[in-house]
C-alpha positions, 0 to 999 in steps of 0.5 A, a space after each residue: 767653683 769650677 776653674 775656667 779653662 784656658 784659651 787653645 789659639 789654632 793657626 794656620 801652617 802659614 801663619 808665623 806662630 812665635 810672632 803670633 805668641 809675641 804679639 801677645 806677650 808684648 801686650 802682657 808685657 805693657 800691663 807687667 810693666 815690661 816685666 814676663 818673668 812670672 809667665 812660662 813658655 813651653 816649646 818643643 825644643 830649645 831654639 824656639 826660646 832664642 826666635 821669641 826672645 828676639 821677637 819680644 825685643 822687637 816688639 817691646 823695644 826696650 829692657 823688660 823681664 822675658 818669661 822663663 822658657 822650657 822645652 817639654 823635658 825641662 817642663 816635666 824635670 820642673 813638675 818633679 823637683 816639686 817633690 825633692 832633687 833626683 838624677 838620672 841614672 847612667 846607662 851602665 847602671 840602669 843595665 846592671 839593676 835590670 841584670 839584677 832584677 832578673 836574676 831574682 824575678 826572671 831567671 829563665 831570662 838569663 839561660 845561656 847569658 847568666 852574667 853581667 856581660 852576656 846579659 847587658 845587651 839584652 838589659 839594655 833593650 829591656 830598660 829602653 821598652 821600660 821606659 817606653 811603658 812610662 813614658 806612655 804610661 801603660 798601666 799595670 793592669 795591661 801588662 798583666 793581660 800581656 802576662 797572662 797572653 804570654 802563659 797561654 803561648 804569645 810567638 816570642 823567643 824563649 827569653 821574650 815570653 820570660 820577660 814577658 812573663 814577668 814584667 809586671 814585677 821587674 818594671 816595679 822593682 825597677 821603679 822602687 830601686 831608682 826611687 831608693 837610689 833618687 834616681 830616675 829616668 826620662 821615661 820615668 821622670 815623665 811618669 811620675 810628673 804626669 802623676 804629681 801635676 794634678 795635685 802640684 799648685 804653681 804658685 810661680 807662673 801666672 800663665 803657662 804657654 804651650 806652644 807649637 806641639 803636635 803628637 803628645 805622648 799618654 803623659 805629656 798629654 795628662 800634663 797638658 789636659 791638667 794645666 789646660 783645664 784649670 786654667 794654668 795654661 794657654 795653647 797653640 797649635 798649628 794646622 793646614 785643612 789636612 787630617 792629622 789623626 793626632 791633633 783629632 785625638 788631641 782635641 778629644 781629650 782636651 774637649 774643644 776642636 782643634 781646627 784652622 781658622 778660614 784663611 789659606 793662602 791661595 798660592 803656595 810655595 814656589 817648590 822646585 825638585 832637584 835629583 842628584 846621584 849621591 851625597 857630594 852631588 847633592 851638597 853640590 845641587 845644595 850650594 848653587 841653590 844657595 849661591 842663587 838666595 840673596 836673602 840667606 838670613 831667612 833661609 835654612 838648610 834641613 838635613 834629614 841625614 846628619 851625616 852630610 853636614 859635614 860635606 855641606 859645611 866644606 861647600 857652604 863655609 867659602 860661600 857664606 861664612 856667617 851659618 848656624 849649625 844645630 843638629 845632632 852629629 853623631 859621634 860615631 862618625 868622629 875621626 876619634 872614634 874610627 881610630 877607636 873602632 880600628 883599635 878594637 878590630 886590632 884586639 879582636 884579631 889577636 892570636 896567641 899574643 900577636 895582632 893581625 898586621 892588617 888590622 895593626 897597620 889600621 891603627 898605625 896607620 891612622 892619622 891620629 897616630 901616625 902624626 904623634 909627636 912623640 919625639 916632639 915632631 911628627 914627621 919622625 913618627 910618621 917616616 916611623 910608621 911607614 917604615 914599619 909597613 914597608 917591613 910587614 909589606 916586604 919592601 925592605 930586608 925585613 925578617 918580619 916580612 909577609 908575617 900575617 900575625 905580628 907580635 909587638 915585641 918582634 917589631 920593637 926588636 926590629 933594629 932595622 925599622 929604626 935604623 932605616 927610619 932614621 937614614 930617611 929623616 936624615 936625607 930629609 934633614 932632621 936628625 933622629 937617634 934610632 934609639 929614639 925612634 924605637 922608644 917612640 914606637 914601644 910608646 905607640 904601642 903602649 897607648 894604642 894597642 897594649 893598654 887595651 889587651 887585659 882590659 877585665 872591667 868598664 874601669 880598665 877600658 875607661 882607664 884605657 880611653 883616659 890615657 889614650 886620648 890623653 895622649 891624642 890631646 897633647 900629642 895628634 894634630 887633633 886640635 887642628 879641627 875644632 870638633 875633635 876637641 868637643 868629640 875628645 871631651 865627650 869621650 873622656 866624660 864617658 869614660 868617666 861615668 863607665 868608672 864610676 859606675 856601679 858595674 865599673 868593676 864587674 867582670 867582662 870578657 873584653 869584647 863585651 866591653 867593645 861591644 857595649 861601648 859602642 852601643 852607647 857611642 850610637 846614641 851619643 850626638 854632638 851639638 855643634 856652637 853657633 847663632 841661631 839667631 844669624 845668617 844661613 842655618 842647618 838644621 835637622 828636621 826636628 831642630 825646625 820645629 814653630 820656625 818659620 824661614 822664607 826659604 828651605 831647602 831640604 837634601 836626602 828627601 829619600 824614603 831612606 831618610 824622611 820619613 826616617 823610620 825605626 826598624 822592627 823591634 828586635 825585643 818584642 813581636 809586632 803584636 806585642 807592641 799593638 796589645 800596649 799601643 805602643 806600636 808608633 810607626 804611622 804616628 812617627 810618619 805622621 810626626 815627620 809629615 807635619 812638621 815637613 808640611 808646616 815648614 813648607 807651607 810657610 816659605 816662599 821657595 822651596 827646593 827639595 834635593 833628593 838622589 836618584 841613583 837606580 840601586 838606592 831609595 826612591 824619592 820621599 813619600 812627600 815628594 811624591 804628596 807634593 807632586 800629586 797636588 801640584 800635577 791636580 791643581 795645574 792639571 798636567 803631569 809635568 807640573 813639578 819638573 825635576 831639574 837633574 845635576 849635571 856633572 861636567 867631567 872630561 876623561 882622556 881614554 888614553 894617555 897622550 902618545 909618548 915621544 922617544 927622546 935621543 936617552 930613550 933611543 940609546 937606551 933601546 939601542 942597548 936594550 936586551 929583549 925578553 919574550 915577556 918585552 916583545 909580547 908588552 910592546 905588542 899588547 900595548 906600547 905604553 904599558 912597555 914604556 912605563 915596564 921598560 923604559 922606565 923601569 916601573 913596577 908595582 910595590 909588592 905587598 906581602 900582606 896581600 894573598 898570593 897572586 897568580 905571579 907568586 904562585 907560578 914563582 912557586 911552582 916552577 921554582 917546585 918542579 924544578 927543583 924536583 925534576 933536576 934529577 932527571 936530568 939526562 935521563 928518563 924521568 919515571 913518576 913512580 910513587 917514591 917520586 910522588 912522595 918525594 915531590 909532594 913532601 918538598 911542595 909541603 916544605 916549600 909551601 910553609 916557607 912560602 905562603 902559610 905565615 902570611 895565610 895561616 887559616 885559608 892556607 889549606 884551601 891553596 895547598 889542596 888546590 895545588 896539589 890536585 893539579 899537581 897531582 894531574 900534572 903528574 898523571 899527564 907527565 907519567 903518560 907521556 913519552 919522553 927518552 930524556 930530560 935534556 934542561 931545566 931553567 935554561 937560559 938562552 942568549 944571543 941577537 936578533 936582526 933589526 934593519 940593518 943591525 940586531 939587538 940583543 936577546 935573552 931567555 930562559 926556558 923551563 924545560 927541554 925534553 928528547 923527544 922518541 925519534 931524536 926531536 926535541 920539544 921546548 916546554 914552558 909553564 903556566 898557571 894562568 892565561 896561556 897564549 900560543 901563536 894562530 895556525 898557518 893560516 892565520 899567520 900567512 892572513 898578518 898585515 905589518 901592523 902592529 895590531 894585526 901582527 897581535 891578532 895573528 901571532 899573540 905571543 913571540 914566546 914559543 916561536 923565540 924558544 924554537 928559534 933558539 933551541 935551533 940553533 943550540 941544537 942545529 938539524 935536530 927537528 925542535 918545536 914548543 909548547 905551553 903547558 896550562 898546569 890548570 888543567 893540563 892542556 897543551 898548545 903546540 907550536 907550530 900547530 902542523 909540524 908539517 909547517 914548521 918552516 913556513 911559520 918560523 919564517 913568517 913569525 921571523 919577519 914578523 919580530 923584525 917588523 915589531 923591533 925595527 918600529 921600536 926602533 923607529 924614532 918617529 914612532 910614539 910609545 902610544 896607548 893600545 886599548 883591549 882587554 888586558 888593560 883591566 890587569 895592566 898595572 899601569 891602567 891608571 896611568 894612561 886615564 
C-alpha cells in the first residue's frame, strides 16, 4: 500500500509560524494526555525550540511532556547514529589525511609543497570543497566529467588541474579512511544520513515537524522528500506573493505547491531609514531608536556584522539592562587573541637572536601583559614595562637606547631598568627589590616571547598557548571582562586538540604554525549566555530565523554586509563550480533576502540603519527593494525619507589667549633670547609660551626614523667637525679631503642611525652623500681667503624700551670674503627662510603678523648684527645655505642697503621684544601653515 503523505501547511511572511505549530501541538497534546515526547520538531537553528517550548506552555497551561527538538545538523547526527557512534574529526587531522592521500594519488598536487606544513593550507581548502561535494551530494559520475574537462585542459593552476585530475580517488579515499577511523565530517555526516533514511524506520516518532526551511541543500532535501512522502513528516514553510526560486524548486521535488494562502496584510510595517557615518555613529542612531520603544521585550536588534556588538552592548547595557545576546563573536576580535597575534609579529621580526623593539614593545606593552602580577601586584610590572620603553626609546641612559633590534638577554642584564623602576614605585610608595623586578621581566619573557622562539610542532605551540594563557588566567586582569574567560577556555581546548592530533608531532617551520593557527581562530565564534526568551534581543540575521518580533532594527544594512556574500573561490575557477552546480552566490543572496523579507513582513516598526560615508559601500540592496515599493505604492520619490544623524560637536580653533602673570613676567625679564625664540614668537605666541615659557618639549623617541632635526644635528655636527682644519685658512676640497670627509660621514653615520635603521640605512646614507657630495662641488666653486668660525657662539643684549634683554647664538660658519668683508653662513636641511627685499621691509606695519610677512625670520639680520660688532668696519652680511639643493639666500638681498635694512629689522626686533614684554599682551594663538608641524597643535584644539 502506498504510504500517504504528510501535510505541507504554507503561511504567509505575517503570520506568526511557531505560534501557528502550537496551536496544533496543543490540540496533540490534549488527545496525548499532555504528553509530546513521541513527536519530533525540526527548526533550522536552536533558539526556535526555546519560543515554541514557551509557546506550549501558554497554550496548554499545565505539566506536559514537550516534543524533542532538533535543529537539521541534530537531525542528520540522529539518522546516523542509527548505524553506530562516530565523531568528528579535528581540523588538523582532516588536513593531514588530504596531505596524505595526495602524496599517494596526486603527487603532482604536492610540486613545491611536499610536507606537511607547506601543504596544509592547501589541504585545508581541499577537505572544505570535499565537504561541500557531500553536503550536495555531487555524484561520482560528475567528478569524472570534470576529470576528463581537466585532461583536455580546464583554466586552472597547475596544482588545481592535479587536483582536479584526480579527485574522483582522493574524495573516496578520504571517505574509506574517516570510515575505518569512525570518524565523519558535517558534510559527510550529511552524506551518509541522506543515504540511510530511505531505509532507516523511525519507531520513536510518531510525527516529525519541519518547520520553517527555506533553500535546502541536495541531501537535506532527499531527507526531507523521504520523510514527507511516507508519511513520517509534516512541513511548514513561509512565504509572501514574491518569486523565491528555491521554495519553487522545493515544491517540484516534494510534488505539491508551495504557495500563499490569500491574505496579505494591507498595510506593511512602518519602516524608517536612518543614515549614519561609521559604526559608533550607527550604535548611536541604535540607541535613540531603542530609548523611543517602550515595548523592548518584542524587539530585537539584528546585526549583520558581529563586530558591532560589542559597541552596541556598552550603549545598550546603561539603557536596558534586561537584553539577550545570541550571535556568533568572532574570536579573533577577543583582546587574547590581539596579544597572540602581536606575539607572533614579534616572532616573525626576529633577527639573529634578538626581536624588533617595535614589535617586542607591542607585546610588552599589551594590557595583558603590562598588568602581570607577577610580584603580586600590577602596578610594579606596569612601572616595569614603561621603563623598559623609556630605555628602547632613549629616554633614560640607557645603552640599549635607539637599538632597532633587542636581545631579551641584554634588557635582562640592563641593572638600570630595574633600578629606575624601583626608584618610581618608591615615590609611589610601594617597595620593590630591583632584583625582584628583573626576576619579573626575565618571567615576561619567558611566557610571552621565549617559550615561542623553538616552537617545531603543533604540540610545542599548544604546550606554548598552555602556559601562556595559564599565566594570562592567574595573572592578567583577564577576568575582569567575563568573555575573556569564555575566549581563554576556547583557546585552551584548542590547543588541547592541536596536541592531541595526529599531526601534533609533524614538523612545521614555526611560521606554518602561526599561520594555521590563525586560519582556525578565523572559523572559531563565541556564543554569548543569555535569555532568549526576556527582554530586548541581539541577534545575527540567521539567529532570527521563524522568529517574529514587533519591532526590528537592523544596523550595517550595507551592500558590504547584507547581503553578506563569500568572495571568489581561491581553489577552483568559476566555472568549475558551475559544472558541479555548486556555484551558490545568488542562492546565498536569496537565502539572506527571505529571511530579511520575512522579519520585516511580520514587525510593526521597522528601522534600518546604514552608513553613508562617501568612501564605503552604499546601502543594501534591500533597502533600495523597500524603497522602490514604498516610492510605487505612495507614487512619490521622497516615500521613504532617510533621517541622518547629527552629531553636535563644538570645536574651539584655538586655545584661549594665555595671561602673563607677574612669574612669567619675571621670568621674561631674565630670559635669554635666541633666534629660534624670537622667530616662535613671531610665527605664533602660543607655541613660544608652551616651548619657552613653559618649558615643553616633545619625548624624543629613538625608535622612530630619524626626522629633519636628527638629520641636521648630524650634518652640521659632520661638517664641523671636518672643516675645523681649515680654520685661518683657505679650505681647499681636494680629493684627499673628499676622502677624509666621506670616511668620517661613514663612521659618523654607523654610530648615529644604522643600529636604529638596519635595513633602509642605506637609502639615507645615499641620500646624504649625494647632496654632500654637491655641497662639496658648490664649496670648491667658491671663493673664500679664509674660514674665520665654526660653531661660533655670540653673546650680548638687545634693546627693549627703556632697557635690554639678554641675547645668545651660536652661528655655524664665518668666511672672509676677497675684498676683506665677511659672510655669516648658516645651514639647513629643511625649509629655509630669509627676510624680504627692501621693499618689503620698508611695506611693515607694527603688527606682529605684518612684521611675519615681512621679515620671516630675525635670524640673518641677528647674525649680521652681531658678527658687526665682533668685527666692527668690516662690511658683514649672511646667508642660508639650503644643502637640499645648495641654494643660497643672502641677507640683505642688495648689499647696497645694507644699512637701511639693519635698521628697519632693528625696530622691528624692538617692536616684537617690548610687546613680549607687555603685560597686557596675552600669549594668543596665531593660525597659519606651521601649525601642522607644530608640536603643540593639539594643545591649543
Amino acid at each position: 500500500m502506498k504510504p500517504v503523505p504528510g501535510a505541507i501547511t504554507t503561511l504567509r511572511f505575517e503570520d506568526d509560524c511557531i505560534g501557528a505549530l502550537a496551536d496544533r501541538l496543543a490540540d496533540e497534546a490534549a488527545r496525548r494526555g499532555g504528553d509530546l515526547s513521541r513527536l519530533a520538531v525540526v527548526f533550522g537553528g536552536r533558539r526556535p525550540a526555546m519560543f515554541l517550548s514557551r509557546a506550549l506552555g501558554a497554550r496548554i497551561g499545565g505539566a506536559f511532556f514537550p516534543p524533542r527538538c532538533f535543529t537539521m545538523d541534530g537531525l542528520m547526527e540522529h539518522l546516523l547514529a542509527a548505524s553506530g557512534p562516530r565523531r568528528r574529526i579535528p581540523p588538523l587531522d582532516a588536513w593531514h589525511l588530504i596531505w596524505r592521500l595526495a602524496q599517494e594519488r596526486a603527487p603532482g598536487m604536492l610540486a613545491g609543497r611536499g610536507s606537511f606544513s607547506r601543504f596544509a593550507a592547501w589541504a585545508a581548502e581541499i577537505a572544505a570543497f570535499i565537504e561541500e561535494l557531500d553536503i550536495e551530494d555531487v555524484p561520482p559520475d560528475a567528478l569524472l566529467s570534470l576529470e576528463r574537462g581537466a585532461e583536455i585542459g580546464i583554466d586552472a593552476a597547475p596544482g588545481v588541474r592535479d587536483l582536479l585530475l584526480n579527485l574522483t580517488a582522493i574524495r573516496g579515499g578520504y571517505h574509506r579512511l574517516l570510515e575505518e577511523r569512525g570518524e565523519v565530517t558535517r558534510g559527510l555526516t550529511y552524506l551518509l544520513a541522506s543515504r540511510a533514511v530511505a531505509g532507516l524506520a523511525l519507531p520513536e516518532f510518531d510525527r516529525i515537524h519541519l518547520c520553517g526551511f527555506f533553500s535546502l541543500h541536495r541531501t537535506e532535501e532527499r531527507v526531507v522528500r523521504e520523510l514527507y512522502l511516507r508519511g513520517d513528516a509534516d512541513l511548514w514553510f513561509q512565504r509572501g506573493d514574491e518569486n523565491w526560486p528555491s521554495l519553487e524548486r522545493l515544491a517540484a521535488s516534494l510534488g505539491k505547491p508551495i504557495a500563499p494562502p490569500p491574505g496579505a496584510r494591507k498595510n506593511g510595517p512602518a519602516v524608517s531609514l536612518w543614515a549614519g557615518f561609521d559604526a559608533q555613529t550607527q550604535v548611536g542612531i541604535v540607541r535613540k531608536i531603542v530609548e523611543g520603544i517602550p515595548d523592548r521585550a518584542g524587539t530585537v536588534i539584528v546585526l549583520p556584522d558581529a563586530g558591532s556588538v560589542i559597541p552596541l552592548v556598552s550603549e545598550i547595557a546603561a539603557l536596558e539592562p534586561d537584553f539577550n545576546v545570541s550571535l556568533g563573536y568572532p574570536l579573533r576580535r577577543s583582546a587574547l587573541c590581539h596579544l597572540l597575534g602581536c606575539v607572533f609579529d614579534a616572532q616573525r621580526s626576529m633577527r639573529d637572536g634578538a626581536y624588533h623593539a617595535r614589535a617586542y614593545l607591542r607585546v610588552l606593552s599589551h594590557p595583558l601583559v603590562k598588568n602581570l602580577a607577577e610580584t603580586g601586584d600590577g602596578a610594579p610590572t606596569r612601572v616595569l614595562v614603561h621603563k623598559v620603553e623609556e630605555a628602547l626609546r632613549g629616554e633614560g641612559e640607557s645603552p640599549l637606547a635607539g637599538s632597532l633590534f633587542v636581545r631579551l638577554a641584554d634588557l635582562e642584564s640592563d641593572e638600570s631598568i630595574p633600578r629606575l623602576a624601583a626608584a618610581s614605585l618608591g615615590e609611589m610608595g610601594i617597595e620593590k627589590d630591583p632584583g625582584a623586578l628583573a626576576a619579573a621581566l626575565a618571567a615576561i619573557h619567558a611566557a610571552a616571547l621565549r617559550a615561542w622562539e623553538r616552537i617545531e610542532s603543533f604540540a610545542g605551540f599548544a604546550a606554548a598557548l598552555e602556559s601562556f594563557v595559564d599565566v594570562l588566567v592567574r595573572q592578567s586582569p583577564l577576568e575582569r571582562y567575563p568573555l575573556n574567560l569564555t575566549f581563554a577556555d576556547r583557546l585552551l581546548s584548542m590547543a588541547a586538540g592541536l596536541a592531541e592530533s595526529e599531526a601534533g608531532n609533524e614538523r612545521f617551520e614555526r611560521e606554518e604554525i602561526f599561520k594555521l593557527f590563525t586560519r582556525m581562530l578565523e572559523r572559531e565564534t563565541i556564543g554569548f549566555s543569555g535569555s532568549p526568551l526576556r527582554g530586548l534581543q541581539i541577534l545575527g540575521l540567521m539567529e532570527t530565523r521563524s522568529l517574529d518580533f514587533r519591532h526590528v532594527v537592523v544596523m550595517d544594512v550595507n551592500e558590504s554586509a547584507l547581503p553578506a556574500l563569500k568572495g571568489p573561490d581561491p581553489l577552483l575557477p568559476r566555472r568549475v563550480r558551475l559544472e558541479l552546480g555548486l556555484d551558490r552566490v545568488e542562492q546565498e543572496e536569496e537565502i539572506q533576502r527571505y529571511h530579511f523579507s520575512r522579519l520585516v513582513a511580520h514587525a510593526e516598526t521597522v528601522h534600518l540603519v546604514y552608513s553613508d560615508r562617501e568612501e564605503g559601500e552604499g546601502r543594501s540592496r534591500f533597502i533600495e527593494e523597500l524603497v522602490w515599493r514604498a516610492q510605487r505604492l505612495h507614487g512619490q520619490l521622497d516615500a521613504l525619507p532617510v533621517r541622518r544623524a547629527h552629531v553636535p560637536v563644538r570645536l574651539s580653533l584655538a586655545q584661549a589667549p594665555v595671561p602673563k602673570t607677574e612669574e612669567t613676567l619675571r621670568l621674561l625679564e631674565r630670559f635669554r633670547y635666541s633666534p629660534s625664540s624670537l622667530d616662535a614668537y613671531l610665527a605664533c605666541p602660543l607655541r613660544f609660551y608652551h616651548a619657552y615659557v613653559l618649558r615643553l618639549r616633545e619625548a624624543e623617541d629613538l625608535l622612530e626614523e630619524p626626522g629633519g632635526a636628527e638629520i641636521g644635528r648630524f650634518v652640521h655636527t659632520l661638517l664641523f667637525e671636518t672643516f675645523t682644519p681649515f680654520i685661518g685658512t683657505r679650505p681647499r676640497i681636494d680629493k684627499r679631503f673628499r676622502k677624509r670627509f666621506f670616511a668620517r660621514m661613514e663612521e659618523l653615520f654607523a654610530e648615529t642611525f644604522e643600529r636604529r635603521m638596519r635595513s633602509d640605512a642605506f637609502i639615507l646614507r645615499q641620500v646624504l652623500r649625494v647632496r654632500l657630495e654637491r655641497f662639496l662641488d658648490a664649496e670648491a666653486a667658491r671663493e673664500v681667503e679664509a674660514v674665520l668660525a665654526l660653531e661660533e657662539r655670540f653673546e650680548g643684549g638687545l634693546p627693549c624700551g627703556e632697557g635690554e634683554r639678554l641675547f645668545s647664538c651660536r652661528v655655524d660658519r664665518i668666511d672672509r670674503e676677497p675684498g676683506g668683508g665677511i659672510v655669516v653662513i648658516d645651514y639647513k636641511t629643511g625649509a629655509a627662510e630669509a627676510p624680504g627685499g627692501v621693499d618689503a621691509l620698508a611695506r611693515m606695519e607694527p603688527a606682529r603678523e605684518s612684521i611675519l610677512r615681512g621679515i620671516r625670520s630675525f635670524q640673518l639680520p641677528l647674525y649680521c648684527r652681531f658678527a658687526g660688532e665682533r668685527h666692527p668696519g668690516v662690511p658683514v652680511r649672511a646667508e642660508l645655505v639650503d644643502l637640499r639643493d645648495c641654494s643660497r639666500k643672502p641677507f640683505p638681498k642688495d648689499p647696497s642697503a645694507f644699512d637701511e635694512a639693519m635698521a628697519r629689522c632693528n625696530e622691528a626686533l624692538e617692536r616684537i621684544l617690548c610687546e613680549i614684554a607687555d603685560p597686557a599682551v596675552p600669549f594668543a594663538a596665531s593660525e597659519g601653515r606651521w601649525c601642522s608641524w607644530c608640536p603643540f597643535t593639539a594643545m591649543c584644539r
